[in-house]
C-alpha positions as CSV (number, residue, x, y, z in Angstrom):
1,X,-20.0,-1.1,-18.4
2,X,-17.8,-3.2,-20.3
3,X,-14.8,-4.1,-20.6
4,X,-12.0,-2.6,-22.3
5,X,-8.4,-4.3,-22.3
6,X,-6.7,-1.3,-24.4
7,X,-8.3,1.2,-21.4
8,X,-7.3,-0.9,-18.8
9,X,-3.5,-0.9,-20.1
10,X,-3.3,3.3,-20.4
11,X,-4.8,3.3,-16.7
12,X,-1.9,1.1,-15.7
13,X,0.7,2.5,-17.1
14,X,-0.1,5.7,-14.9
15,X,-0.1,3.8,-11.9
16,X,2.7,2.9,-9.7
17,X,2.8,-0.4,-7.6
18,X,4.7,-1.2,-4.6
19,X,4.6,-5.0,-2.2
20,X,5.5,-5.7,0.9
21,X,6.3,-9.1,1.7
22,X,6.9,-10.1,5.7
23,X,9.6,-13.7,6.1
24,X,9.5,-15.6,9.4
25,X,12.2,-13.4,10.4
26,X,10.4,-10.5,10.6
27,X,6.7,-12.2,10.2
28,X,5.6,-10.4,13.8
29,X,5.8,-7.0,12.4
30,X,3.4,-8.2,9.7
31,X,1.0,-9.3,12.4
32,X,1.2,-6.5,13.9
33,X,0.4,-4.5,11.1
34,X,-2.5,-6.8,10.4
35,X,-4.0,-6.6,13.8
36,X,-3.8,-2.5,13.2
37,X,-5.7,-1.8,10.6
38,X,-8.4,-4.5,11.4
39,X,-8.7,-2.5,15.1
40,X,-8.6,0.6,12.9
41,X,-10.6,-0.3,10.0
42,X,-8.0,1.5,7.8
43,X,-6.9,-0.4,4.6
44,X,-3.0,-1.4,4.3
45,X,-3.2,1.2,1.2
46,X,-4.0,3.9,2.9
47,X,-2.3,3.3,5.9
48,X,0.9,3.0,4.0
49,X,0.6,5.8,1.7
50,X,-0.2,8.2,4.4
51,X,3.0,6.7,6.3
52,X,5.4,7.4,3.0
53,X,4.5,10.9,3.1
54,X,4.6,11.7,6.0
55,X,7.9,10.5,6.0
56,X,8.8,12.3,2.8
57,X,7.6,15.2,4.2
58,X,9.8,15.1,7.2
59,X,12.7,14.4,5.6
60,X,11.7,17.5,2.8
61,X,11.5,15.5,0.0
């Protein structure tokens, strides 16, 4: 398939992206995070997503 730059733009613009950077300061919580989903085999996307709704969910958002 090739491809398309003007597909590729509508796909993003119904996307919504998020980052989460770790600093030295809180760097071990990043690790820790790391070393979970490696043990888990879960990706950080998933992981995360299903962590914000729960979350959302529980406060009845």
């Amino acid at each position: 398939m090739a491809y398309n730059a003007e597909a590729q733009k509508k796909y993003r613009e119904k996307t919504i992206n998020f980052l989460v950077k770790y600093y030295p300061t809180d760097i071990e919580y990043g690790q820790k995070l790391k070393e979970y989903l490696a043990h888990t085999g879960q990706s950080a996307n998933s992981y995360l997503k299903e962590l914000i709704k729960a979350d959302l969910d529980s406060k009845g958002i």
